[in-house]
KOLZA-351657 format. One record per atom (N, C-alpha, C): x, y, z; residue in one letter. Coordinates in steps of 0.02 Angstrom, whole numbers, plus 50000, padded with zeros to 5 digits. Each point is the difference from the previous one (the first is absolute). Example, Ala and Ser with C-alpha at 12.3 -4.5 7.8 and 13.67 -1.06 7.14 Angstrom:
! residues 2
506604971650390A
499555005950000A
500455006050000A
499825005349964S
500425005950003S
499615005550037S
! end
This chain:
! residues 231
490394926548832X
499515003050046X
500104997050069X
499945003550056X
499904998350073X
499404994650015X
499994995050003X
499604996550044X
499555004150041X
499364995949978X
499525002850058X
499884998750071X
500284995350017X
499974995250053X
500454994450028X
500184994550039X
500484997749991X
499844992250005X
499364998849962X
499714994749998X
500454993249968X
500355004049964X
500544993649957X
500645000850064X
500075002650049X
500834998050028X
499684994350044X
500594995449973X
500294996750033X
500224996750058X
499545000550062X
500125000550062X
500074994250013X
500164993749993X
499894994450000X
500714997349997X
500255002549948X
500784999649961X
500904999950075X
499864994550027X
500404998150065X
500585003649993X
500435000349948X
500595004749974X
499825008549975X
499555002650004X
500005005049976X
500265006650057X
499804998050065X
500115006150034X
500774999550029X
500134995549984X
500994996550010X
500165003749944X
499964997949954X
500235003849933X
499915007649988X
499515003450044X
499965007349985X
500435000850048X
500204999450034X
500545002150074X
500714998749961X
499884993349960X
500774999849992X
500275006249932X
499375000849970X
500095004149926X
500235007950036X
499565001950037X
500125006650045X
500555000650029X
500174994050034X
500845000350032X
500455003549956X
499914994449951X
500595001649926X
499915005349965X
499455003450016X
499905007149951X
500055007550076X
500114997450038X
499905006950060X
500454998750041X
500245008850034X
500694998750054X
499355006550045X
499664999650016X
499545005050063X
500235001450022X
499775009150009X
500345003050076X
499944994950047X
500805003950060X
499634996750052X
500285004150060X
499755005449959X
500225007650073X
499614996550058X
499424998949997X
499374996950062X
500354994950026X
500414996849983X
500234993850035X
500715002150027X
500355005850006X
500335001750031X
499995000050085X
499414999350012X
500045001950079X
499384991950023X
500215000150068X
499574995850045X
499365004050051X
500325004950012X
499735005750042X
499075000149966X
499674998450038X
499275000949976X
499815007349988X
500015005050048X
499935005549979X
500205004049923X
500664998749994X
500215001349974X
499844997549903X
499634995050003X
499594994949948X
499395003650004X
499935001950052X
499235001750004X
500045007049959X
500325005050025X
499975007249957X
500245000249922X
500534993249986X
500205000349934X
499534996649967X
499544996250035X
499314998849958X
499565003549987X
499885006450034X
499555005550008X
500355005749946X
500604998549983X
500465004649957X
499814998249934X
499944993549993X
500004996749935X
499424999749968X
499615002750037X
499264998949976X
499885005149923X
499704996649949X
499795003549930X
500795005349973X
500584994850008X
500485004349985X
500604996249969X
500525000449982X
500594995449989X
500434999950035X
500284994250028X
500614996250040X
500475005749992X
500205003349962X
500635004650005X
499645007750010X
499515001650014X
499725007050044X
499994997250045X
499414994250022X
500154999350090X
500644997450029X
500534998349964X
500444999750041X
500605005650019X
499665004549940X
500395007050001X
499495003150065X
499534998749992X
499625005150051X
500434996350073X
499724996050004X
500224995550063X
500765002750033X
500345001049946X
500805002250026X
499885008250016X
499535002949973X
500145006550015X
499424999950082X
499664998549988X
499664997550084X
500584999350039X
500474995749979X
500464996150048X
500635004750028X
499955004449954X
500365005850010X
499835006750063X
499344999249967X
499795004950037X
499674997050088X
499724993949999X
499844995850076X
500274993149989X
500104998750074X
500124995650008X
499344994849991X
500054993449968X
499274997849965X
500194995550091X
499455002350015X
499634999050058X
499254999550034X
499584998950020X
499485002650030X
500095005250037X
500255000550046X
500065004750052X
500195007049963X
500555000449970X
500455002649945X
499335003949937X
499564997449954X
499654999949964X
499235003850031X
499904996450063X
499385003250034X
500115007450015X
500465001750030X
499955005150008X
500395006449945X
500074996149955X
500355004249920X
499195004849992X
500375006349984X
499505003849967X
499904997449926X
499334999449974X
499764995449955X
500225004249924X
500015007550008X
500295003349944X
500514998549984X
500454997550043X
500694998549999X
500194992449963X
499464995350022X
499974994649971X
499845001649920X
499495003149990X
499844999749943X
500615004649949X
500325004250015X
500495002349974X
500734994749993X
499994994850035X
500514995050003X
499994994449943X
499074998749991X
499744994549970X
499765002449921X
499855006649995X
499805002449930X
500124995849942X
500744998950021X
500034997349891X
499544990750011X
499815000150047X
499774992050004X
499195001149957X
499665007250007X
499345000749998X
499644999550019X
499195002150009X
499564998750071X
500175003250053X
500655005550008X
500445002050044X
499364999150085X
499675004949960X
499495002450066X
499694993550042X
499794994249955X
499414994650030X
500644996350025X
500645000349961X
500504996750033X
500295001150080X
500015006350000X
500285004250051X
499664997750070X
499255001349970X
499514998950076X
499984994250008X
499764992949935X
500294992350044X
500495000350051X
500505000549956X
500844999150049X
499915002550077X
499655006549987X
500015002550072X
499524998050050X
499444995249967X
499424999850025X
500194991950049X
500234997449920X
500374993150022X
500595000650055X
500455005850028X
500654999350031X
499495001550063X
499495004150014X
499535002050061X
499834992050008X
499724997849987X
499484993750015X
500654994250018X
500644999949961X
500434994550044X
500155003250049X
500375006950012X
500205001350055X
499405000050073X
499355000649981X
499345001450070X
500034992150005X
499834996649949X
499694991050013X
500524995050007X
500515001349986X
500564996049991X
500625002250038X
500085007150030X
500535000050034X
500425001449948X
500035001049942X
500455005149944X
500644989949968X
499434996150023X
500404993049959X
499444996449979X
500404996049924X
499484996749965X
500074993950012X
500534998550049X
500234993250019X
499314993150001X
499395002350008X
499564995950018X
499854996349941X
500455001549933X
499684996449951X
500374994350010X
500614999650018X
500614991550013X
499624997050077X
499515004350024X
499794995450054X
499464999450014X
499524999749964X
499174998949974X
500014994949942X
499554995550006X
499674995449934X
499865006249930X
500114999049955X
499915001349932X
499295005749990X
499364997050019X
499575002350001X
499695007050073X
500584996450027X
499855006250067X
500475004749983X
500454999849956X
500695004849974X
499345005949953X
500044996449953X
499615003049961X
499355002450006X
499734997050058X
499455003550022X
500085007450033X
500554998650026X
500395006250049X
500155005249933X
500325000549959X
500105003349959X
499705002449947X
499264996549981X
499475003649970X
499835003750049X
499855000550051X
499825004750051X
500325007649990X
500714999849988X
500355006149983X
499755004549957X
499865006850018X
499685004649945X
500215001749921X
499794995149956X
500174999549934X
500304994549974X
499844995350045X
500474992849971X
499504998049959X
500064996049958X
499474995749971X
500394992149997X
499724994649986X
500314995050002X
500434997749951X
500195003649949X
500634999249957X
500645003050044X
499995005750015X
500555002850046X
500034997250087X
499744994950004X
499994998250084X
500104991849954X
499934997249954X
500624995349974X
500425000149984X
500295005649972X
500545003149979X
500494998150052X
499735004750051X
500695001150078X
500064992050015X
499094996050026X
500044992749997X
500824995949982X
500005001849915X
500244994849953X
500795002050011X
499955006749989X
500795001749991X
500385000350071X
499574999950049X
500474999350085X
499934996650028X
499454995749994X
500094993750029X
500034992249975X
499965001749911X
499994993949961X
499384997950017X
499205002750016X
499534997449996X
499844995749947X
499644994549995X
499734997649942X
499535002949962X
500005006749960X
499255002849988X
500465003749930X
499545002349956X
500165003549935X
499585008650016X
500435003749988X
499395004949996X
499815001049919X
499375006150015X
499604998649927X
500005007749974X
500584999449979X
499925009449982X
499675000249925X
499715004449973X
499795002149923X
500334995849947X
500735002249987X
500194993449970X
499934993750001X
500124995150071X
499794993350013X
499394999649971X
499495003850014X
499294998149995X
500144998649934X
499925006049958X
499974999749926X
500474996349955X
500474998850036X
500354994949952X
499794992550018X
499754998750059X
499894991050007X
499334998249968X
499455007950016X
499314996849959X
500344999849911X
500325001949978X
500305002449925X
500224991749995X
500414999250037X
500364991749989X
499504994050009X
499375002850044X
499444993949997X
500424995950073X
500305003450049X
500424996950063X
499175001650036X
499645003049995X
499165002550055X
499745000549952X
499324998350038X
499355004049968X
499895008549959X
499665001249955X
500065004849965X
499725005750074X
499644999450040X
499565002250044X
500295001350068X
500654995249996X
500134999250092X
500225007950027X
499994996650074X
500065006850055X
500904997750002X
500085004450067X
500585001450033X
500244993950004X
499384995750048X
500324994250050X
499854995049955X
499554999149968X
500174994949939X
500564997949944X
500305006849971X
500594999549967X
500584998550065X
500165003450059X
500484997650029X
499934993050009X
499204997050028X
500114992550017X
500154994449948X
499565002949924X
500294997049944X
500824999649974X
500245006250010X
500715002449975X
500294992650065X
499855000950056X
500484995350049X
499804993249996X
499394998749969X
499844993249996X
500604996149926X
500105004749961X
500394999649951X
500814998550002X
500305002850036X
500495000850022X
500244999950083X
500674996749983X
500284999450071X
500275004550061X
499715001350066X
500405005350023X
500635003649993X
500364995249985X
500815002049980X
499865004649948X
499784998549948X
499935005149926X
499405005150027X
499475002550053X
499555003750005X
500425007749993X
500635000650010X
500325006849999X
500175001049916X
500254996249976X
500215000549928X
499375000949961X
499454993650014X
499405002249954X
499475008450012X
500195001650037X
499725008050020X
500515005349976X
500415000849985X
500715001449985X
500055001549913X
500084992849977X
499834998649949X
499425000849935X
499384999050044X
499515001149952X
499625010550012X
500405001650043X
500225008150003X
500375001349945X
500564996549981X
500525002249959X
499564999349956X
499424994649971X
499824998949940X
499565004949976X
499625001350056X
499325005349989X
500445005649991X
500555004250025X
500275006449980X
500134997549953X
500424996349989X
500345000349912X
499685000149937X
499514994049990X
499784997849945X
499224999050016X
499784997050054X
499454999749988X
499515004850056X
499795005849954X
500165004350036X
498915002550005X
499785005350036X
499294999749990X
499935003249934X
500175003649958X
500055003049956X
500765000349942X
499714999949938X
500714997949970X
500414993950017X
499614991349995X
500404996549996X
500534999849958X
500414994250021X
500735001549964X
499944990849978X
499104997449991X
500154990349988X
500584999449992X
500394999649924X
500144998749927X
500624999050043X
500365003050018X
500565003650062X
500144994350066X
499414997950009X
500054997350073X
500224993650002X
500455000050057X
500074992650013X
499594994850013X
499495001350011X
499474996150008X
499474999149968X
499935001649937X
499665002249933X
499594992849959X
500644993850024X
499434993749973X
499884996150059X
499775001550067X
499754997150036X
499625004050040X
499775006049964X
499505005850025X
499324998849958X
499614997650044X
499234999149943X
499495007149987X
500295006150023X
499855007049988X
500475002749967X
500304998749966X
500605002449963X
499645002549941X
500135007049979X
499935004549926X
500384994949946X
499535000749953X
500364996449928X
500065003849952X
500404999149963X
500165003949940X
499344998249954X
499705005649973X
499494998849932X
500304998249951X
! end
């Protein structure tokens, strides 16, 4: 049976969140289409691609975008939005996708001058303040661009993260956004903040998943205090 709670993990246990990083290493090779580029923009729409979908549609979508515009602001703002959404289809969401991208390529090109450059030359919190601002960011995707272009120190907290660290007893059964990121980083070292977001992605698609765990399966199966047991 599933645990009700995660009253028995372990949080205490000095080796345990070393040891889930190192078990995940050895069991996962993660996309890393997203880490192909430095270009912020360009992070920014393949995060908006990726949203409620799999690594190999948005990066198919992304290429057929890339085909059809140049991934730009300037380029993107003034794309007719049918056109986007006919580029981005197999990603899904085509439509809510379409109008971010375009909504987001308007707002860098009017406030920014059509560059995201201000995130390598602003403090951390004025980066990201700047970029929740953008129409449809939320603060998982404005760490995202953060982490992957400028090596910020920050984890983002997508669906998976969440649900797999409260599952491991790494947070509170209850926490928010900024609690699991500050817990997840209090845990671990900046150097590993890209791998452990990465990683415990790979875990939540694979095996430990919101529906249809795969415990029995998982690499992480005797140091998970929510782990399904065999009757």
């Amino acid at each position: 049976m599933l645990s009700n709670g995660l009253e028995g993990a372990n949080l205490t246990a000095k080796n345990t969140p070393k040891e889930i990083l190192r078990i995940l290493r050895s069991s996962f090779s993660p996309s890393s289409w997203m880490s192909l580029t430095k270009d912020p923009f360009r992070i920014l729409v393949k995060t908006v691609l990726s949203q409620a979908t799999t690594d190999r549609n948005a990066a198919a979508a992304f290429r057929k975008l890339s085909a059809r515009f140049r991934i730009t602001p300037k380029s993107l703002a003034k794309a007719d939005v049918r056109e986007i959404e006919k580029a981005i289809v197999i990603a899904g969401l085509h439509r809510n996708k379409s109008r971010a991208i375009k909504d987001i390529s308007r707002k860098v090109l009017e406030q920014f001058d059509g560059s995201m450059g201000f995130i390598y030359s602003t403090q951390f919190e004025e980066a990201r303040k700047a970029l929740l601002d953008l129409p449809g960011v939320g603060p998982k995707t404005a760490d995202v661009v953060l982490l992957f272009c400028t090596d910020t120190p920050t984890i983002p907290i997508d669906t998976h993260v969440k649900r797999v660290s409260k599952r491991l007893g790494l947070v509170p059964p209850n926490a928010s956004y900024e609690t699991i990121r500050r817990a997840l980083q209090s845990l671990y070292t900046p150097k590993d903040y890209l791998s452990v977001h990465l990683m415990l992605i790979s875990l939540g698609r694979e095996y430990c998943r919101a529906r249809k765990l795969l415990c029995i399966r998982c690499p992480l199966s005797k140091l998970c205090p929510s782990r399904q047991m065999e009757d």
